[in-house]
C-alpha positions in Angstrom: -8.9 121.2 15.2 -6.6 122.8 12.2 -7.1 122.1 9.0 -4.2 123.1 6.7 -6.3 123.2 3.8 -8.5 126.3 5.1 -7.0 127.5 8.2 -3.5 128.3 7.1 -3.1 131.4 4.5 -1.1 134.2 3.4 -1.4 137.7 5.1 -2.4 138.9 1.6 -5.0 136.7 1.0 -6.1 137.5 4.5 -6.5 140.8 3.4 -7.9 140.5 0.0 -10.8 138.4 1.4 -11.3 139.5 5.0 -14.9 139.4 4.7 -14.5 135.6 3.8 -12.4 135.0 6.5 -14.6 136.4 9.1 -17.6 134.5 7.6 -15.5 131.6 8.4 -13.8 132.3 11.8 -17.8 133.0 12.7 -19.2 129.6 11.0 -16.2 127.2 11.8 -14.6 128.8 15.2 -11.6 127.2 14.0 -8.4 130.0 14.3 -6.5 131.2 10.5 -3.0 131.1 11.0 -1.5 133.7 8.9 1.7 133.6 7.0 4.5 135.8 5.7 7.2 134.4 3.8 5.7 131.4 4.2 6.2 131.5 8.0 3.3 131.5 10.6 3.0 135.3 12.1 -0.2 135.3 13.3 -3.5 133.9 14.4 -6.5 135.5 14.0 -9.9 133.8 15.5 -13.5 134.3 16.4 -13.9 136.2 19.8 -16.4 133.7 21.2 -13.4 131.2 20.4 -10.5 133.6 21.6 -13.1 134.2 25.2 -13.4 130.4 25.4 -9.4 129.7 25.5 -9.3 132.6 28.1 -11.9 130.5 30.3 -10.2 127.5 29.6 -6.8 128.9 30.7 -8.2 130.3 33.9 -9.6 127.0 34.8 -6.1 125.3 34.3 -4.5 128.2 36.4 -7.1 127.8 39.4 -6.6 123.7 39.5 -3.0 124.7 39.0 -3.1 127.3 42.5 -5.4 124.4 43.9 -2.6 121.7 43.5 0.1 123.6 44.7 -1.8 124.6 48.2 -2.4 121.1 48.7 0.9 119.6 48.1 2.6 123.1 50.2 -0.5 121.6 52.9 1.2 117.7 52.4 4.8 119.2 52.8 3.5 120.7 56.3 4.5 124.2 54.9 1.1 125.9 55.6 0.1 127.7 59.1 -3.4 126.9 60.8 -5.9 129.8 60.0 -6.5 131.6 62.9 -2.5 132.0 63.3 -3.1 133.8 60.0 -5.6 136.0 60.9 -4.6 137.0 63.7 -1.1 137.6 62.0 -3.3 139.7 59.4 -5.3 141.4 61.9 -2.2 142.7 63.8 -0.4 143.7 61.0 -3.3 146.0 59.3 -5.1 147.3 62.9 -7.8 145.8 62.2 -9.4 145.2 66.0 -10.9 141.5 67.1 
């Protein structure tokens, strides 16, 4: 979760006290949104963090694929499996 009071600062204090900022992006795993103008531009966060959200948003996208194969499956838009593969065989030579 954000908090304002830490996690959002200025690009120039970013830079002045990067070593901070990593300290704390390590300790907290919490992202720093960084602002310029007072508008957010970036966020920087811990790559243990940043890999976790990757593995997060694979996970979503697989359940996704999975849903959608079975409602295509519901909607009788699929094809039984052996009509595939022998579609697939034909079409790359590849012999019984």
């Amino acid at each position: 979760m954000l908090d304002i009071t830490k996690d959002i600062q200025s690009l120039t204090t970013f830079r002045r006290r990067s070593g901070d900022f990593m300290k704390q992006l390590k300790k907290t795993k919490r992202p720093v949104v960084l602002t310029v103008k007072g508008k957010a531009q970036a966020v920087v966060q811990d790559a243990e963090a940043y890999q976790r959200l990757l593995d997060i948003a694979a996970l979503a996208d697989a359940r996704e694929g999975i849903r959608q194969g079975l409602e295509q499956s519901r909607q009788g838009l699929g094809k039984p499996a052996r009509e595939f593969f022998a579609e697939f065989r034909a079409k790359h030579g590849i012999p019984r």
